[in-house]
N, C-alpha and C positions, 0 to 999 in steps of 0.2 A: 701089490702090482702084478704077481705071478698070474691070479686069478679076475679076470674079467670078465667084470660085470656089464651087460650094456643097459643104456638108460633111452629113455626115449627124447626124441630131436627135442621137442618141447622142455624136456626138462635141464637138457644141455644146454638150451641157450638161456634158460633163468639162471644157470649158474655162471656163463658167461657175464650178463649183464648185470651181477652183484658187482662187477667188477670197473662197470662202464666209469670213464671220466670224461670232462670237459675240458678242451683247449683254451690256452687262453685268449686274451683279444688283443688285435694288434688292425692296425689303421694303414689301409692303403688305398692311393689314387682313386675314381671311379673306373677310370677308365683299363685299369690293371683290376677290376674286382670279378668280371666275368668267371665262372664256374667256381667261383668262393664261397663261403655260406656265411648268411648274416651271424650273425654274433651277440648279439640281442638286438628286442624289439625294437622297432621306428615307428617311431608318432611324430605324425602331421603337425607341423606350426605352425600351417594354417588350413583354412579351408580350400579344398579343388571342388569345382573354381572358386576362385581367389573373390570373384564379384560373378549374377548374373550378366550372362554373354551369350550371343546369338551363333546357335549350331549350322548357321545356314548362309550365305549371300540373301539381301532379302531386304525387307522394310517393316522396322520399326514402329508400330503406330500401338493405337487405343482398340482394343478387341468391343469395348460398347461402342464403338462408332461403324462397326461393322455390319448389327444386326438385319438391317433392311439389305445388305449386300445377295444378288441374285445376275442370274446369267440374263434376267430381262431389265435390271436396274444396277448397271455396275455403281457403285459406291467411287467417288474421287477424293481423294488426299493431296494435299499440296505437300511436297516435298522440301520440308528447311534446312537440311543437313546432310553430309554424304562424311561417314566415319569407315576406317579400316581398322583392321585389326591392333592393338596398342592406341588405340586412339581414345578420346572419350569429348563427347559434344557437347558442348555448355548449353545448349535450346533445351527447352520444356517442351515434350511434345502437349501441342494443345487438342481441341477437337477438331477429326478430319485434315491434322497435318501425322507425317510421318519423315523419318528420319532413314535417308538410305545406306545400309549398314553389312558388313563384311566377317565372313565366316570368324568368331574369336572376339568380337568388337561388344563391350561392354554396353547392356539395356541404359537406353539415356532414359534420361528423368521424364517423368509422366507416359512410357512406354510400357504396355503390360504381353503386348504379345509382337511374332514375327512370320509375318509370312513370306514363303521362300519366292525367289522373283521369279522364278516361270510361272507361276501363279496369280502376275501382275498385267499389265502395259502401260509403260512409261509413255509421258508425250509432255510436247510444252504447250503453253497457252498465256496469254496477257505479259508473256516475259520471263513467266514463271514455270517450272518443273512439277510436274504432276504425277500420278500413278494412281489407277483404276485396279478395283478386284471384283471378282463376280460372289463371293461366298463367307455366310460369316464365320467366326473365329470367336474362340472360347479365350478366357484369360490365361496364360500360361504357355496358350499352343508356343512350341516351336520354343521355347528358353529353356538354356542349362543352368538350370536354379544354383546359386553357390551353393557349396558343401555336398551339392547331389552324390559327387563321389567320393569323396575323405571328406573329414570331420573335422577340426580342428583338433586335435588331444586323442583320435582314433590311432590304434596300430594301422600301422599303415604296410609295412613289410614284418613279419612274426621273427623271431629268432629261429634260425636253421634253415632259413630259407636257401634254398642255391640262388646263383646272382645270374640272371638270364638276362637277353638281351632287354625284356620287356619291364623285371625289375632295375635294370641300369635308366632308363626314359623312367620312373618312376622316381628312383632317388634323384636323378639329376633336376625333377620337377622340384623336388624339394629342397635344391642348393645341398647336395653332398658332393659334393666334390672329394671328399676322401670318405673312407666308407669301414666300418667296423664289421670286421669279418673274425673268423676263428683262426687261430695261427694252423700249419695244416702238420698233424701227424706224424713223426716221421717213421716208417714202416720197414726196420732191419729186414732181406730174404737170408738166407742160409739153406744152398742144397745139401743135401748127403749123400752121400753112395760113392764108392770108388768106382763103381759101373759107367760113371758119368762123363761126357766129352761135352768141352765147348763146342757151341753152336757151329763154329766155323771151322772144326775138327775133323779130318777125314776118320772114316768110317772105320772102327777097329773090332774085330771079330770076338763076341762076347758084351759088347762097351753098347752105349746110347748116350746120343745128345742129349741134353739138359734144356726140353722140351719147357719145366716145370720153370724155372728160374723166367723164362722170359714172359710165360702166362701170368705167374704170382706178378712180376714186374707192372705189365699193361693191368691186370686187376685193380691195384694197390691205383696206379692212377689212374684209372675210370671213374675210382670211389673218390677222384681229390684228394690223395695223400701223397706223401711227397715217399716213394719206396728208395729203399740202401740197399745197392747189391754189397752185402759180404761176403760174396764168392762161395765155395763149393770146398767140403769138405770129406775128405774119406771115410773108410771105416776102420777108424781106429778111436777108441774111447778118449784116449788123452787130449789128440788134438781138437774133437769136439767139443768135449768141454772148453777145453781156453776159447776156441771162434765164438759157443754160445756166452762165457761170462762177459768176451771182450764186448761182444754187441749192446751189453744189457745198459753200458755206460755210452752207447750214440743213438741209442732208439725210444722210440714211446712204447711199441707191439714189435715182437720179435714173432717172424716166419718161418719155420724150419722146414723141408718139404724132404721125406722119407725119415728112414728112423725111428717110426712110433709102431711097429707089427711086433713080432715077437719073437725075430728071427735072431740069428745070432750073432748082427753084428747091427743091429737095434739097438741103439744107446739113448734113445732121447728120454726114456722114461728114467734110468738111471743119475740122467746128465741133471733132470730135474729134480731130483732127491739132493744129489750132492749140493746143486746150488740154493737150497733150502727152500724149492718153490713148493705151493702146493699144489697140487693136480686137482683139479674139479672133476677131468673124467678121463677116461683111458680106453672109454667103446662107446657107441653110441648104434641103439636100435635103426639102422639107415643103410642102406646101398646106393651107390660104392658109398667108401667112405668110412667105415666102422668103427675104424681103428684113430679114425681123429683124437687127438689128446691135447688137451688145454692143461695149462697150470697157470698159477702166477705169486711173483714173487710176493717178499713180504711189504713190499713200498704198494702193491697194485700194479705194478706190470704184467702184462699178458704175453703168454709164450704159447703161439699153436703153433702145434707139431702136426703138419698134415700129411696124408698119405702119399707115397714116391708115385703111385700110381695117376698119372694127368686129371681122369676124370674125377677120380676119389677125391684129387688135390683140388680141384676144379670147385666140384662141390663143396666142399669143405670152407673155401674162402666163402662162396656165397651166402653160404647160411650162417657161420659165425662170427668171420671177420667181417665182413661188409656192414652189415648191421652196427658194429660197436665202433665204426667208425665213423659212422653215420651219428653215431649219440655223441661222441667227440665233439663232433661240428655243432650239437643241440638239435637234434630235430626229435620233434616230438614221438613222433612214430619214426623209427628206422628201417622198417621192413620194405623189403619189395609188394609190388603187388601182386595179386594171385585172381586168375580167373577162373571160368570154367568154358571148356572143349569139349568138342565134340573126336571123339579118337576115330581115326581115317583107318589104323592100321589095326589086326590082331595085337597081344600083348600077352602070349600065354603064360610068360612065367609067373609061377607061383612069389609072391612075396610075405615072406617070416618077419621081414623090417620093412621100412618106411623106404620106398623106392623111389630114388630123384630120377625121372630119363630125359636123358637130354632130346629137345624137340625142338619143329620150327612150328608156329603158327599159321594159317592160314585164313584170309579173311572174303569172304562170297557175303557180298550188302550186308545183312544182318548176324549172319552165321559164321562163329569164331571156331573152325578147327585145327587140330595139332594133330604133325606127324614124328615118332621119331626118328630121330637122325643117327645114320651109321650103326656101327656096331656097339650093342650096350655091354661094355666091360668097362671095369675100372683102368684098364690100358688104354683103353682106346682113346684116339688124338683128334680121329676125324670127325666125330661124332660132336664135340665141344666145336670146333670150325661153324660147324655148319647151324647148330643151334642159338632160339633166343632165348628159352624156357625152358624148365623142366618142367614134365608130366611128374605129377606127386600121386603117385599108389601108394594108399596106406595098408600098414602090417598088416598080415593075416588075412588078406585076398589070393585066390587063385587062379588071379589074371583077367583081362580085359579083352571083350571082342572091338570089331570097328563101329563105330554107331554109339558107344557107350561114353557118358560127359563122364570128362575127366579135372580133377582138379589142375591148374598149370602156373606155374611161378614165374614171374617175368625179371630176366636177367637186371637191366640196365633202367630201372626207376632208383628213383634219389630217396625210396623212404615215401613213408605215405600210404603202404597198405602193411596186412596182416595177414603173414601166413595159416594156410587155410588150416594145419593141422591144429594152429593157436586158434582156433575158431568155432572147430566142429563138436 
């Protein structure tokens, strides 16, 4: 532990994910399911739609009774029927009759196609109801074929899915009324540093608010985990230890934010020996951030130790908690996505490691650029505020003018893309 090695972000987080587990399944409401994640797959039991139905207000008829239809020879249909939507007409359509029929309203019998009624003009004659069209019609026009959008026996929502307004009108199509989702994580924080004031602390000369605690906090539930504040501990070895063994028995992932540098009252690497964890890593090739340390016990619990510094700590969650929490829930790919920018601003520093800078996007019609935000240190607070991205510089460049694409990581996706450095 004395001598640190650093590894590349790449290989840090395959060591993370030796480690990933699944939650289990547990059944709530529909209506309680929004920002949840599915929990395994759903298959269709039946076909959507359920029966061919008419996409349109409109009428019903025989598409070969059409073909002579012309703006100099309107074609007329006697009209036997008039159905809404939930309805279904016991008439056969014959030849040159049609059935007048409502957005959702099931194809009646001997009915192959639907034309929409502005397309018509209704009138009566001999007692009876009629409607005229000037144009012919192909078999098919204008019907939502059953099954055109689910299958019977098709996935219909995948496992890992988050639960959004649009899959809620989806399950509810399917009569879920309760809905299998993953039971959600529960995410220990633990500050460190005797430096540290509550939020609501006046100002004490030497001391800082505990900026870190209420980030880690809103993190944890952006990502859907449900986080533990267990409060804030000094710099004293003993009491560390008992805050982190006590956590180990009310948590899934334990968070500990300062304590992992090499300073002299940096206990976390210690604290993980005595508690028999193993470290996967104790640096990592990356700015801020370096000094990230992961371990985990011998059950499979994960213990990151992130840096005291907001933006180091900042990063730190993104790229390796987030993701494993993400695989918790099942999602197939847990990464954020990553694009590419166009860089607005200089960037001279040289980078030896993998450089996250925090950034905001900018979008002009087709053209995606990114600027960074505030001051880039691992202190800085305002810089995370203001950004949605990081610009991703990889090691061993000597910096970026304006004009030059740059690779960029986007903060707040559910999973679903792959970081560019796992890529290139």
């Amino acid at each position: 532990m004395e001598r640190r090695q650093p590894i590349p972000v790449e290989e840090a987080i395959k060591k993370v994910h030796q480690y990933e587990k699944h939650g289990e399944i547990e059944w709530v409401p529909l209506k309680d399911s929004l920002g949840r994640f599915i929990a395994e797959d759903i298959l269709a039991d039946h076909d959507v739609p359920a029966f061919d139905r008419s996409p349109y207000d409109g009428f019903a008829l025989r598409a070969e009774d059409t073909k002579e239809a012309s703006s100099a020879h309107p074609v007329e249909f006697e009209v036997i029927d008039h159905i809404g939507a939930g309805m279904v007409s016991a008439q056969t359509i014959g030849p040159f009759q049609a059935i007048r029929i409502m957005t959702g309203a099931k194809i009646p019998n001997g009915a192959n196609v639907v034309i929409m009624i502005e397309l018509t003009k209704t009138f009566e004659k001999g007692g009876k109801s009629f409607m005229s069209l000037k144009r012919p019609l192909k078999k098919g026009d204008n019907i939502s074929r059953q099954g055109e959008e689910v299958l019977k026996g098709n996935v219909m929502v995948k496992k890992g899915t988050d639960v959004t307004p649009g899959v809620t009108a989806l399950l509810a199509t399917f009569g879920y009324a309760v809905v299998p989702v993953v039971k959600k994580p529960v995410i220990g924080i633990i500050s460190t540093g005797t430096e540290l004031l509550q939020v609501s602390d006046a100002m004490v000369d030497g001391k800082i608010r505990n900026s870190n605690l209420s980030m880690v906090y809103a993190q944890v539930l952006e990502s859907g985990a449900e986080p533990l504040d267990l409060g804030g501990v000094s710099d004293d070895f003993d009491k560390s230890y008992h805050a982190v063994k006590a956590a180990m028995s009310k948590v899934d992932i334990l968070i500990t934010t300062g304590g992992v540098s090499v300073g002299d009252f940096d206990f976390l690497p210690a604290i993980y020996e005595k508690l028999g964890a193993k470290v996967l890593f104790n640096k990592v090739a990356m700015r801020p951030g370096s000094v990230t340390t992961v371990a985990a016990m011998p059950n499979g619990q994960l213990l990151f130790g992130l840096s005291g510094n907001p933006a180091a700590c900042f990063v730190g969650f993104e790229l390796f908690v987030k993701p494993i929490i993400y695989k918790w829930y099942r999602k197939e790919n847990p990464f954020s996505t990553f694009a590419e920018a166009k860089l607005t601003h200089d960037f001279p520093k040289a980078n030896p490691f993998t450089r996250f800078v925090r950034a905001a996007l900018q979008f002009t019609g087709s053209q995606i650029s990114v600027t960074p935000t505030g001051l880039d240190k691992s202190s800085a607070v305002t810089s995370i505020a203001e950004a949605d991205c990081f610009i991703v510089l990889p090691g061993g460049t000597r910096g970026f003018q304006a004009g030059d694409q740059v690779d960029v990581l986007l903060f707040q996706h559910k999973g679903g893309g792959s970081p560019c450095w796992m890529t290139n």
